[in-house]
PLY file of the C-alpha trace (Angstrom):
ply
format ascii 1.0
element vertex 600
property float x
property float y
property float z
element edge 599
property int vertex1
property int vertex2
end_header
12.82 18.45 12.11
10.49 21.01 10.83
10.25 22.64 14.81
13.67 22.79 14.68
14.75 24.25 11.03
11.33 26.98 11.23
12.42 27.87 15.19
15.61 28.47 13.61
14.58 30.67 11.46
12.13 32.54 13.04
14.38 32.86 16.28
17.37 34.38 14.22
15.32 36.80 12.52
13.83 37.93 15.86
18.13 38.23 17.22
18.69 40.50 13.94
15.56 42.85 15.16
16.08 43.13 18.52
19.49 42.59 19.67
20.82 42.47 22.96
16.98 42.98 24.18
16.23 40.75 27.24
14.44 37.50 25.88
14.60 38.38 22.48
17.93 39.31 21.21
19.61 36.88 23.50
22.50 34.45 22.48
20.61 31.52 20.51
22.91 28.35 20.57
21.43 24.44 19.25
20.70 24.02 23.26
18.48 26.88 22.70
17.15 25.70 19.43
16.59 21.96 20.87
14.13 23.88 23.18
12.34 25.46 20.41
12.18 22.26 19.27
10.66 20.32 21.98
7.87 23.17 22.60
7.09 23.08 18.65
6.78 19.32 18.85
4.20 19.63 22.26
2.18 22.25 20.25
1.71 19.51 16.95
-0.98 17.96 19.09
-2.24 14.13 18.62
-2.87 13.42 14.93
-4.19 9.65 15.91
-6.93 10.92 18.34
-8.55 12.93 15.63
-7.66 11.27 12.47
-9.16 8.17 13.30
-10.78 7.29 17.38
-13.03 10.09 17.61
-14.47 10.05 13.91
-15.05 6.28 13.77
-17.16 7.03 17.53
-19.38 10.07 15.50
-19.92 7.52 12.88
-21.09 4.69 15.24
-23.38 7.28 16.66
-21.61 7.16 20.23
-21.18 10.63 21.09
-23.65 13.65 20.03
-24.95 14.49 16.69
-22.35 17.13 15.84
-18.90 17.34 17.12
-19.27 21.46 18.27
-21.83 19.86 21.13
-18.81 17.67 22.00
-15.96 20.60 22.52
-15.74 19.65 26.19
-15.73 15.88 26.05
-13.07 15.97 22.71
-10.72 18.48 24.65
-11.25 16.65 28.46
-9.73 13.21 26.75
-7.09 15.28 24.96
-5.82 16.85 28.03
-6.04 13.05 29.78
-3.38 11.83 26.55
-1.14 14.51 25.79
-0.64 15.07 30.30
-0.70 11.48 31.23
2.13 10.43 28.50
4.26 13.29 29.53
4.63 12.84 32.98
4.10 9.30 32.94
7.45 9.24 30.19
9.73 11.15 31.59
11.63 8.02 33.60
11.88 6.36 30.32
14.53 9.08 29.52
16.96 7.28 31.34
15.38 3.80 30.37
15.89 4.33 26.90
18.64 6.97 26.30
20.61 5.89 28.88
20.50 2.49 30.39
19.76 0.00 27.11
20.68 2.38 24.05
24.07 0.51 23.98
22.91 -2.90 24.43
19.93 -2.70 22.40
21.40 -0.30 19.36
19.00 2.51 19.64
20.29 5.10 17.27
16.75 7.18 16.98
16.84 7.82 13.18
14.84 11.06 13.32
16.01 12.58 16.62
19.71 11.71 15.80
18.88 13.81 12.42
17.25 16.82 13.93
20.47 16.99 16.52
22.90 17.12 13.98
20.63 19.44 11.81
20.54 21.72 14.28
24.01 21.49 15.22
25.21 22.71 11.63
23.05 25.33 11.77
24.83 26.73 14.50
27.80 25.83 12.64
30.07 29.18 11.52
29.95 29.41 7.63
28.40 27.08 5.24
26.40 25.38 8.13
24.32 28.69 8.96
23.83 28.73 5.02
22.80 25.61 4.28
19.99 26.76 7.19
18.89 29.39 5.68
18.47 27.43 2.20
16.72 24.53 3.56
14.17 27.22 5.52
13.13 28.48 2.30
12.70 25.36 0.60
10.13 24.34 3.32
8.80 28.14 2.89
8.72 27.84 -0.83
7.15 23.93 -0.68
4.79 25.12 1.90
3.10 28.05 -0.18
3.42 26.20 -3.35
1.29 23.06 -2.21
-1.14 25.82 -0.46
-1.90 27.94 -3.34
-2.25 24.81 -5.20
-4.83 22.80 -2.95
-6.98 25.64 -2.86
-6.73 26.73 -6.19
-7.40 23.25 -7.63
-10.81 23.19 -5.75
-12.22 25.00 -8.45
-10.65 23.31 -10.83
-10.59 20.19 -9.81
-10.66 18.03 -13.50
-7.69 19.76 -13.86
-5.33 20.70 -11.42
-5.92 18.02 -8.55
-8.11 14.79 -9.68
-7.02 13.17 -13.47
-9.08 10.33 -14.59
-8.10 9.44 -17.78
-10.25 6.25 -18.27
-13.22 8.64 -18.00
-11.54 10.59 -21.09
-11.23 7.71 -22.69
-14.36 6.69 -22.02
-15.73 9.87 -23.54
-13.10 9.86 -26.55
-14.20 6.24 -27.28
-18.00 7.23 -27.94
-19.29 5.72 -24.99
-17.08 2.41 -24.96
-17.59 0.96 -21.45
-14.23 -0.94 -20.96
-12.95 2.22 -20.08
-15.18 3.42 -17.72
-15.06 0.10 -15.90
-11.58 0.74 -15.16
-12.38 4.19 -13.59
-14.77 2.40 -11.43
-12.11 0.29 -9.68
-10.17 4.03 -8.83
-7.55 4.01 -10.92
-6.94 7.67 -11.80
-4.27 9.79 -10.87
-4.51 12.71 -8.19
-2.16 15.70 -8.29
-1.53 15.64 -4.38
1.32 17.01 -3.29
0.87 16.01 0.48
0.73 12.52 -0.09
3.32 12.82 -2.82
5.56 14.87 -0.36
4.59 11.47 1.95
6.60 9.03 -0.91
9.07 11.38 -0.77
9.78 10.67 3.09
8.84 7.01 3.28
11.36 5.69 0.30
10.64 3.73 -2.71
10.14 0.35 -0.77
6.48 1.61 1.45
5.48 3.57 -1.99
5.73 0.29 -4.16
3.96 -1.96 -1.29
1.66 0.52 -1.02
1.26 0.55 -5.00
1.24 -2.99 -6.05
-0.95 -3.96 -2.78
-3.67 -1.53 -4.38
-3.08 -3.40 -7.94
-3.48 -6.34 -6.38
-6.91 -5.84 -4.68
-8.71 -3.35 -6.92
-6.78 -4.37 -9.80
-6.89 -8.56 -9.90
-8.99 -9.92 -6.96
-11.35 -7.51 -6.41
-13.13 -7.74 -10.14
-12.35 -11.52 -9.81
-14.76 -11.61 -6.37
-17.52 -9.46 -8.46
-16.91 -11.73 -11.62
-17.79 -14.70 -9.42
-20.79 -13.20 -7.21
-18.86 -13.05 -3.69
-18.76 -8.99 -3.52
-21.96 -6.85 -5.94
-21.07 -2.85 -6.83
-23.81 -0.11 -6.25
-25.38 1.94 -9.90
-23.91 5.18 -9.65
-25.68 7.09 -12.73
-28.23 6.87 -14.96
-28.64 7.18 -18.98
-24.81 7.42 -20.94
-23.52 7.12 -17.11
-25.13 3.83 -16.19
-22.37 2.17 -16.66
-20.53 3.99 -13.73
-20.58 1.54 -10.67
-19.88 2.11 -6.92
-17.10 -0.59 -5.21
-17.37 1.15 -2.06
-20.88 0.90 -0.87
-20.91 -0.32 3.46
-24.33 0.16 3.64
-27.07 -2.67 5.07
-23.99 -4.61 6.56
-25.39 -7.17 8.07
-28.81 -7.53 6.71
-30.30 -10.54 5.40
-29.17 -11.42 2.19
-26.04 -9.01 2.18
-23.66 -9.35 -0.28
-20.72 -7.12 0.40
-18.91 -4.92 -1.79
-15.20 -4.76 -2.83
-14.52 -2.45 -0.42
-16.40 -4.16 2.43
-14.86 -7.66 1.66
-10.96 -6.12 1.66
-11.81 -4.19 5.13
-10.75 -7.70 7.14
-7.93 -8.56 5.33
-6.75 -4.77 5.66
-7.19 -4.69 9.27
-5.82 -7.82 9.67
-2.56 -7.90 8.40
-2.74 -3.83 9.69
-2.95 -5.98 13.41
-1.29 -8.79 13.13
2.30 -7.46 11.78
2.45 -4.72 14.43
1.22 -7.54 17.41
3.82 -10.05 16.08
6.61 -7.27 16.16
5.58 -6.39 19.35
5.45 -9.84 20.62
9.04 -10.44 18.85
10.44 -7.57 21.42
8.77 -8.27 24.30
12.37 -8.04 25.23
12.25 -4.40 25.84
9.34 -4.92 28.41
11.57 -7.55 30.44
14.50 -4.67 30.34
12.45 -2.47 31.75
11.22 -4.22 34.41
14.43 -5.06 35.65
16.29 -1.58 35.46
13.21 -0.04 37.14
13.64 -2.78 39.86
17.26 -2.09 40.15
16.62 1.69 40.19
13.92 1.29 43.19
15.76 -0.69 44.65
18.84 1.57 44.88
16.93 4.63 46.23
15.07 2.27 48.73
18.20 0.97 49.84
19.75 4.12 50.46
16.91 5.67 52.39
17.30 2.61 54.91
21.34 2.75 55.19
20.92 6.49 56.16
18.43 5.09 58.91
20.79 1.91 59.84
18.59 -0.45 58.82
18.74 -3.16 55.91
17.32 -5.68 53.73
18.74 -8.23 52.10
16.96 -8.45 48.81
17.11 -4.85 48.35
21.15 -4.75 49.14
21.02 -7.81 46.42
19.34 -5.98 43.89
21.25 -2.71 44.08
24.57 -4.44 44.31
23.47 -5.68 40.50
25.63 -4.09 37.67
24.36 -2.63 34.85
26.82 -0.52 33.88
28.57 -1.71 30.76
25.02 -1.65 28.78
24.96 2.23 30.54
26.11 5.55 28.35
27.11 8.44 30.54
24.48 10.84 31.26
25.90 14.60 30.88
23.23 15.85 33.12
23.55 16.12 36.89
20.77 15.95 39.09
19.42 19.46 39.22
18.98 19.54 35.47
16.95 16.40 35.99
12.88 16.55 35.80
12.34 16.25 39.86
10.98 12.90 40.43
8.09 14.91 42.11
7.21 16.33 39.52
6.56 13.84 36.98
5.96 11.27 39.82
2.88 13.66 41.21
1.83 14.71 37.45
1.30 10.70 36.70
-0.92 10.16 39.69
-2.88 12.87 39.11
-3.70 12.85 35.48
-4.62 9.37 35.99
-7.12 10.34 38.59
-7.76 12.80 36.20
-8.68 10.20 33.51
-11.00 7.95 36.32
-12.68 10.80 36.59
-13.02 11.93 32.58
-13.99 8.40 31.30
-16.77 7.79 34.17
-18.56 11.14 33.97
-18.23 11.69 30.18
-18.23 8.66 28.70
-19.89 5.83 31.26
-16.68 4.25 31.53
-15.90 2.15 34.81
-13.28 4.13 36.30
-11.03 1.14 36.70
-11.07 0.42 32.96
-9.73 4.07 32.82
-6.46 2.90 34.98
-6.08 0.08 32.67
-6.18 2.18 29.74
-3.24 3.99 31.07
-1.60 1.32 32.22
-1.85 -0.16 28.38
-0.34 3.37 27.04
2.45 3.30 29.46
3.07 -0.29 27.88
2.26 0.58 24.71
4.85 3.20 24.87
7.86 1.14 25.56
7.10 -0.21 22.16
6.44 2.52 20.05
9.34 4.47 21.70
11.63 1.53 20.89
10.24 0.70 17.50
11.07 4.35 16.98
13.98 4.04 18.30
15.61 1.17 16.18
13.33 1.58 12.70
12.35 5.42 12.49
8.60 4.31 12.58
6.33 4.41 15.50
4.06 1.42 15.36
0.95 3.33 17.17
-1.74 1.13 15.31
-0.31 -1.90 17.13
-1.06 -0.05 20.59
-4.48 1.06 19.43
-5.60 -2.27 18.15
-4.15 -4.27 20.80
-5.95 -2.47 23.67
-9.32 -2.67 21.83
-8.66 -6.18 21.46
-8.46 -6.11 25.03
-10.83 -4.33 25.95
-13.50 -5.94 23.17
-12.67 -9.26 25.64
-13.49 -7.66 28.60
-16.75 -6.31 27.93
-17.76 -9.08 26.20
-21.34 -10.15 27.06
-21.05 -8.05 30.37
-21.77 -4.39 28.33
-24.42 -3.41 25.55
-23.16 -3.57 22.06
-22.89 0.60 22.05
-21.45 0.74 25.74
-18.55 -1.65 24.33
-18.29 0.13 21.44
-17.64 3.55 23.19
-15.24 1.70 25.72
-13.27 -0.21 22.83
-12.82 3.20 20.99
-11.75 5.80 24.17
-9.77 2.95 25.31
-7.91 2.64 22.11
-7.55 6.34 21.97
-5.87 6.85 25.49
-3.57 3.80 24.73
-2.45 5.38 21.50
-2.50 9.35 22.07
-0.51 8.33 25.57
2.08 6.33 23.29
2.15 9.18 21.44
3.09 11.97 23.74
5.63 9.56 25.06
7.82 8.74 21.94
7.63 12.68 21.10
8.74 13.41 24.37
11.13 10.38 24.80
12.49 11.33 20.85
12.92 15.06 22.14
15.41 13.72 25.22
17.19 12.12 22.38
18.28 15.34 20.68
18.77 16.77 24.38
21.00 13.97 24.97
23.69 15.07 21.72
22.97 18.40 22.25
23.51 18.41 25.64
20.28 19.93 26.78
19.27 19.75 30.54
16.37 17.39 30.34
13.70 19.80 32.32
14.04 22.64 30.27
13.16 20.06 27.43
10.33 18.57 29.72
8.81 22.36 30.88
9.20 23.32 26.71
7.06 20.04 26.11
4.64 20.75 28.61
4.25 24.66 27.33
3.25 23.36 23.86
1.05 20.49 25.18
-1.02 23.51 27.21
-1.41 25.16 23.34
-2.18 21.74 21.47
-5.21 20.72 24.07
-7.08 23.46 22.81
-5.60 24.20 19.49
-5.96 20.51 18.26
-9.48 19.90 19.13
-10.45 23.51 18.02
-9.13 22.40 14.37
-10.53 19.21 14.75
-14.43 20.26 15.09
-13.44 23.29 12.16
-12.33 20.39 10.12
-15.41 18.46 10.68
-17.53 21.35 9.82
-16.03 21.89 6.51
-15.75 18.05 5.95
-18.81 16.35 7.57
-18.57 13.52 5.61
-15.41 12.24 7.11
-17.33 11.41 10.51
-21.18 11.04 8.63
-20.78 9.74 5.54
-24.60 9.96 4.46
-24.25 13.33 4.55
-22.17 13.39 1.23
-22.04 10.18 0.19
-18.78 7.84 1.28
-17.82 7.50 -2.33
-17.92 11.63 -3.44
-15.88 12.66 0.37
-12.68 14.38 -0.53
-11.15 12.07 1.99
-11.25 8.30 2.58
-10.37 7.91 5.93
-8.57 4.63 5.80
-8.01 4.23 9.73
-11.21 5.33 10.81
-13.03 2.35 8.97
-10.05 0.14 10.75
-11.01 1.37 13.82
-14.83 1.05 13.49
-14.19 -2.28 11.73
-12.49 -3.27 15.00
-14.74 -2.18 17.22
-17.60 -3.74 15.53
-16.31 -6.85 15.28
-14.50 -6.78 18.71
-18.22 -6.63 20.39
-20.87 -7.84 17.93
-22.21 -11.18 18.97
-22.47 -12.44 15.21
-19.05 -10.77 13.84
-20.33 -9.79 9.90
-17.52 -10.82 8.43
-18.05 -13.09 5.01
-16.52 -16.40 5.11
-14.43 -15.94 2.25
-13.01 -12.77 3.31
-12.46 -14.23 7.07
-10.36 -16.86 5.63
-8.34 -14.84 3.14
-7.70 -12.28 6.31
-6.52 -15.72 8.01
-4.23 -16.55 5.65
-3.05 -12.62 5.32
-1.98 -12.83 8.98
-0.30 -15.62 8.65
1.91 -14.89 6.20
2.40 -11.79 7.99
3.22 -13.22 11.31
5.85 -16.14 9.15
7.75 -12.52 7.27
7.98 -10.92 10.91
9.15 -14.03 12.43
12.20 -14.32 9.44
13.15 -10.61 9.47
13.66 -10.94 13.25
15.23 -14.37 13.54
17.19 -15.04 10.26
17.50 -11.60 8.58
20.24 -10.36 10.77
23.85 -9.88 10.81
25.26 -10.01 7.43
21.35 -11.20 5.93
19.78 -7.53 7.55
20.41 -5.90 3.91
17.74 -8.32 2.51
14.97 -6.52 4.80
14.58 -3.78 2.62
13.22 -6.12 -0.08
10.56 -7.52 2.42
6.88 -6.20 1.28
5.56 -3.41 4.29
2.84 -4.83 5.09
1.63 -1.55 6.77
1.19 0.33 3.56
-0.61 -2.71 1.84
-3.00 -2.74 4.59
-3.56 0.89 4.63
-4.10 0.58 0.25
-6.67 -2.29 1.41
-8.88 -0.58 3.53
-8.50 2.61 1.77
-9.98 1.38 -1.98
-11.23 1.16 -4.51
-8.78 4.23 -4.32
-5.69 4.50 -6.59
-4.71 8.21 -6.27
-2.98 7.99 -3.13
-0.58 5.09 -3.65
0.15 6.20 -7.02
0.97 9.74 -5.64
3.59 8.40 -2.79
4.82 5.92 -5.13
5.68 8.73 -7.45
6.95 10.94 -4.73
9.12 8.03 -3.71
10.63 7.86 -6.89
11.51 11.67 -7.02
13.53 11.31 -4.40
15.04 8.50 -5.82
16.11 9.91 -8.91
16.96 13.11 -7.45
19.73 11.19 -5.07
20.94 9.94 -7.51
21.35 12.70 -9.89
22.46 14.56 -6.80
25.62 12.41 -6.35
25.50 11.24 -9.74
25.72 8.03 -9.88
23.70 6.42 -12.79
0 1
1 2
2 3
3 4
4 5
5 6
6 7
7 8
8 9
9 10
10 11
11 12
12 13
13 14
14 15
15 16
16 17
17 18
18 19
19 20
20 21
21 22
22 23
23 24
24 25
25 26
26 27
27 28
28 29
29 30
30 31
31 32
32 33
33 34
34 35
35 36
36 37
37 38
38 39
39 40
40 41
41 42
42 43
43 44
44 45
45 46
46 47
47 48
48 49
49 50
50 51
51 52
52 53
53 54
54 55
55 56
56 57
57 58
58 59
59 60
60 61
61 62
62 63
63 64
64 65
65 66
66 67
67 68
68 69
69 70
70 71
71 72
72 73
73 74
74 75
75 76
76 77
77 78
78 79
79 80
80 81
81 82
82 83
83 84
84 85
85 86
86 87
87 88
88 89
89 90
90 91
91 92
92 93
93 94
94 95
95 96
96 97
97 98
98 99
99 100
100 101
101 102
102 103
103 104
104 105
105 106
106 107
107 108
108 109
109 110
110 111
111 112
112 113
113 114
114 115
115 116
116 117
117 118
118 119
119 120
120 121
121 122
122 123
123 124
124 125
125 126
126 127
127 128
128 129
129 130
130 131
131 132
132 133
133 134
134 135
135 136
136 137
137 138
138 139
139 140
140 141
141 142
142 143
143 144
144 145
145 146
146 147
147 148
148 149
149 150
150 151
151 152
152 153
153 154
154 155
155 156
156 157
157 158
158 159
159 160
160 161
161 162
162 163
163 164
164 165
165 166
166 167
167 168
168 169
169 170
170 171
171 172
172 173
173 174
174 175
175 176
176 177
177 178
178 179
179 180
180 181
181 182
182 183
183 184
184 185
185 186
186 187
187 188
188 189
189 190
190 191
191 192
192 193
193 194
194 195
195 196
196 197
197 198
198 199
199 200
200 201
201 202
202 203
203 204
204 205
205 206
206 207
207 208
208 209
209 210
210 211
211 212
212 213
213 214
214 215
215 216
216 217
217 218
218 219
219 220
220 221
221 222
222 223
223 224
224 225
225 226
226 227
227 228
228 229
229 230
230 231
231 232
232 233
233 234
234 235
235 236
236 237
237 238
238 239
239 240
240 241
241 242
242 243
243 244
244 245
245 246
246 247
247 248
248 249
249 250
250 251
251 252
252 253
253 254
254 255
255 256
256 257
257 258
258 259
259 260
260 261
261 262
262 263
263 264
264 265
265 266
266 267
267 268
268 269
269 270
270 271
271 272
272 273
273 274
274 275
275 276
276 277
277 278
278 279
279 280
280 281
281 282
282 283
283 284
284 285
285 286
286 287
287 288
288 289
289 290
290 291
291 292
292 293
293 294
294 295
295 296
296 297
297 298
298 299
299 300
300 301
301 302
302 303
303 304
304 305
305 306
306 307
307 308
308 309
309 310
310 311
311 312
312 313
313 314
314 315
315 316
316 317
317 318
318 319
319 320
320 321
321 322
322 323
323 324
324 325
325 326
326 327
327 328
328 329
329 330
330 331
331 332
332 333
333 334
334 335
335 336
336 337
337 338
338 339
339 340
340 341
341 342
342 343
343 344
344 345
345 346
346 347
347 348
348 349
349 350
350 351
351 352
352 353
353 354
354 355
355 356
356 357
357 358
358 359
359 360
360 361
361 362
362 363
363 364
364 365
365 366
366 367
367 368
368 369
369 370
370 371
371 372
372 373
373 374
374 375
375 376
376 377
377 378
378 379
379 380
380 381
381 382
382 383
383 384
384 385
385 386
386 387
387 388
388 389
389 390
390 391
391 392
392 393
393 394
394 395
395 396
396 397
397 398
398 399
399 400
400 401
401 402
402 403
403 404
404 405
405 406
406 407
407 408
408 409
409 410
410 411
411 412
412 413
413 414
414 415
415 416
416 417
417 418
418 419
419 420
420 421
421 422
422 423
423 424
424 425
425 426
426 427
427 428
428 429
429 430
430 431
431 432
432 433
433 434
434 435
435 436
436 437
437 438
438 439
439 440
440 441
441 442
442 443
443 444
444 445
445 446
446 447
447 448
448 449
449 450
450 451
451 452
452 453
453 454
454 455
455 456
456 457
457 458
458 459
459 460
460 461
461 462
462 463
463 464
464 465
465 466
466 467
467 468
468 469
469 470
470 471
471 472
472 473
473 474
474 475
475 476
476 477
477 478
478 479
479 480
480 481
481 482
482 483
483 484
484 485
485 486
486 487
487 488
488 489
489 490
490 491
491 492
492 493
493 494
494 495
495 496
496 497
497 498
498 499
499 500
500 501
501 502
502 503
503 504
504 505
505 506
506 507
507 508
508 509
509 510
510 511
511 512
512 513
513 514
514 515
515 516
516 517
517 518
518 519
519 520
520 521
521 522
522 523
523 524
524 525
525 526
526 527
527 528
528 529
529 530
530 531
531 532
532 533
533 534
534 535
535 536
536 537
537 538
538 539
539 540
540 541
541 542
542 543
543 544
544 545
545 546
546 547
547 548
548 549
549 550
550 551
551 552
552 553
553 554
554 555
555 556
556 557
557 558
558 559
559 560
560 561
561 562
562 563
563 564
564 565
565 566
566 567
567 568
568 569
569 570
570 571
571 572
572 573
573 574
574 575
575 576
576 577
577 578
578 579
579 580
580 581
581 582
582 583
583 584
584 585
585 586
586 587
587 588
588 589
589 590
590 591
591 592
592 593
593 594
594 595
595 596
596 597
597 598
598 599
């Protein structure tokens, strides 16, 4: 949406400068704009390769010592996700947009959005308007939160971090209660990413996300330090003694270790976090079965036809082609020659998976076979996210990260050295999820194509064009990030507890990979059997919103707890400032609906 309102903007102001000058002032219609678009949404890059996979492998020590000395090996696997997933999804186009979007109600949320945004933009009168209003709220929003992140770095008390138990603390002459409370994280943060984030995800992930985080670092976790199961670090001396540290992950392990807080709620956070995206998955292993049979009725049409030219035939082939799938099919505007050449992606997939045989033995010790299955997983992988995407506006990419290093933490199992698993389990999960990636943005991008009537390979080159930018644009940003912040990827650096960020799915995915392929899994009992009984009542709510919560019961989902969010408020703690920033964002919009339209 953004790629298409800011190329909007940008593009008309270039037509008003330059008009009637060859590639510049030319006519700019929403086919035009839906290229902009796709080549906008190639450039954003991979956000799960670098918010998560490669700083969980710096802090299990499995690539170099500083991620500058790793420029080559970071930008190698990028190019291996971002080419693989867009040649390897371009068929899918017709899978998904095509073939089953009738028969299995794909209405792509988002993409159906961004087509019709960009189709009253083009619109004469009010339409080109309402454009040009909505680009300068972004612009406005954009400077505003900006000025005030960096600003608020110096005054940080102030404009960013509130912690008004500390205050009272102070006020109080010392009283501890007080403090105590700021020692769980309850404070609020003046954040207007993450409250911009509540505004997008509505009022039902804000409050899971909320009352998840009151549940753990509000009622259990002083309960588990009440009764010995989890200890908190000292964290100052003198007036300050009484501040305590609920995060400490140090001497995991070790004999004797009593876990903290944070520590203990890791499992159940990464299992529910598993679990509810597996059981979905498992739920619509339906779309897998689809696929296989279209793409056996597809082959077995072109087959077919390359023998009847020759006068020859076989009978299975005639059988399958004969096979009618045409009342699930919606008409396809584009004729052939607008179509991405079947060379061309069909070459592009073979190659970029040599491409990754080659990358994961040489740079990472990987068995070049274990590469192919990676892809293979990510091609899989995709058919879910792109259809979970599809139906729910949410792309469930944790489920195709954990699920492959599940995978692959069975296969190396007792045949690999604990740190040789490790690095497998983590690229692994990374080309599984960045490939997923590239496919439901390129997949979501045919969408809008598809309403706007967009030939599919100017879409496809577009994608491709900003891909070639985001290889070496995202992990140039990424080792500048983790210069400024080196205490996202080595936390003794700073200190986990003072870093500016918390890094919720990096500790998922080192959590997983350490327990995945350490012989004695340090996991405390107590936590192991709450996480059981998290993941089952996770896999029983997936189970009724799928089987019994349809039809005329499908308005009852919204009231369902996402378990997503309360995973993510689990392994991100003791940390309140985040949930209590979306949930207030979340509620914004709410009330601003509503006073919109007024009703209330």
């Amino acid at each position: 949406m953004f790629g298409a309102i800011f190329g909007y903007g940008a593009i008309l102001i270039l037509c008003k400068i330059a008009p009637g000058v060859p590639f510049i002032g030319q006519r700019f219609g929403p086919q035009e704009n839906s290229i902009v678009q796709a080549a906008a949404t190639g450039a954003g890059g991979m956000s799960g390769l670098f918010v998560a996979g490669l700083p969980a492998m710096y802090q299990l020590s499995l690539l170099s010592d500083d991620p500058k000395k790793d420029f080559g090996r970071i930008l190698t696997i990028t190019v291996v996700c971002a080419f693989f997933g867009l040649f390897a999804a371009v068929p899918l186009r017709k899978f998904f947009v095509i073939n089953v979007a009738r028969e299995l109600n794909l209405v792509f949320p988002s993409p159906t959005a961004t087509a019709m945004a960009i189709r009253s933009m083009h619109a004469v009168g009010s339409g080109a308007a309402d454009a040009m209003k909505k680009i300068k709220a972004l612009g406005y929003s954009f400077v505003g939160a900006f000025l005030h992140i960096i600003v608020s770095q110096y005054a940080d008390g102030i404009l960013h971090n509130w912690h008004p138990f500390t205050w009272f603390y102070i006020w109080s002459d010392y009283t501890n209660w007080a403090q105590n409370i700021d020692n769980w994280g309850w404070y609020i943060q003046l954040t207007p990413a993450f409250f911009g984030s509540g505004m997008l995800v509505g009022l039902n992930t804000g409050l899971s996300w909320f009352l998840g985080t009151v549940f753990a670092w509000g009622l259990a976790g002083p309960l588990l330090v009440h009764y010995g199961e989890c200890v908190g670090q000292p964290g100052g001396e003198g007036k300050w003694s009484v501040v305590v540290n609920f995060a400490d992950m140090s001497g995991i392990g070790t004999e004797g270790y009593v876990p903290s807080p944070r520590y203990w709620f890791l499992w159940p956070g990464v299992m529910v976090l598993i679990v509810y995206s597996l059981v979905e998955f498992a739920l619509h292993f339906r779309v897998l079965w689809d696929g296989g049979r279209y793409a056996v009725h597809e082959a077995s049409v072109s087959m077919n036809n390359m023998l009847q030219k020759r006068g020859k035939r076989v009978a299975f082939l005639e059988k399958q082609a004969a096979k009618d799938f045409s009342d699930s099919f919606v008409e396809d505007f584009a004729p052939p020659e607008q179509q991405v050449p079947m060379w061309v992606w069909m070459s592009g997939t073979v190659a970029f998976t040599a491409v990754a045989m080659v990358v994961c033995s040489v740079q990472f010790h990987m068995n070049p076979g274990l590469a192919i299955l990676a892809c293979l997983l990510g091609l899989i992988f995709a058919f879910l996210s792109i259809y979970g995407g599809a139906v729910t506006d949410t792309t469930p990419l944790t489920a195709s990260a954990k699920a492959s290093q599940l995978v692959y933490g069975g296969i190396t199992k007792g045949t690999h050295s604990v740190t040789s698993a490790q690095r497998i389990n983590l690229i692994a999960g990374n080309i599984a999820s960045g490939t997923a990636d590239v496919s439901t943005a390129l997949v979501s991008d045919f969408r809008v194509g598809f309403l706007l009537k967009t030939p599919p390979k100017l879409q496809f080159y577009a994608q491709m064009m900003g891909a070639i930018v985001s290889v070496f644009l995202a992990p140039g940003v990424f080792v500048l990030f983790m210069s400024a912040y080196p205490c996202v990827w080595n936390p003794e650096m700073l200190g986990d507890a003072h870093c500016p960020f918390k890094a919720p799915s990096v500790y998922a995915w080192k959590a997983v990979a350490v327990a995945v392929t350490d012989p004695s899994f340090p996991v405390p009992r107590s936590s192991g059997i709450f996480s059981i009984v998290m993941g089952v009542v996770c896999a029983i709510q997936a189970v009724v919103k799928n089987f019994y919560l349809v039809g005329e019961r499908e308005k009852y989902r919204q009231w369902l707890p996402n378990w997503m969010a309360i995973g993510v408020g689990w392994v991100l703690g003791p940390d309140s400032g985040y949930a209590n920033a979306v949930l207030g964002g979340a509620i914004t919009a709410i009330l601003f609906t509503l006073g919109r339209y007024g009703i209330g």
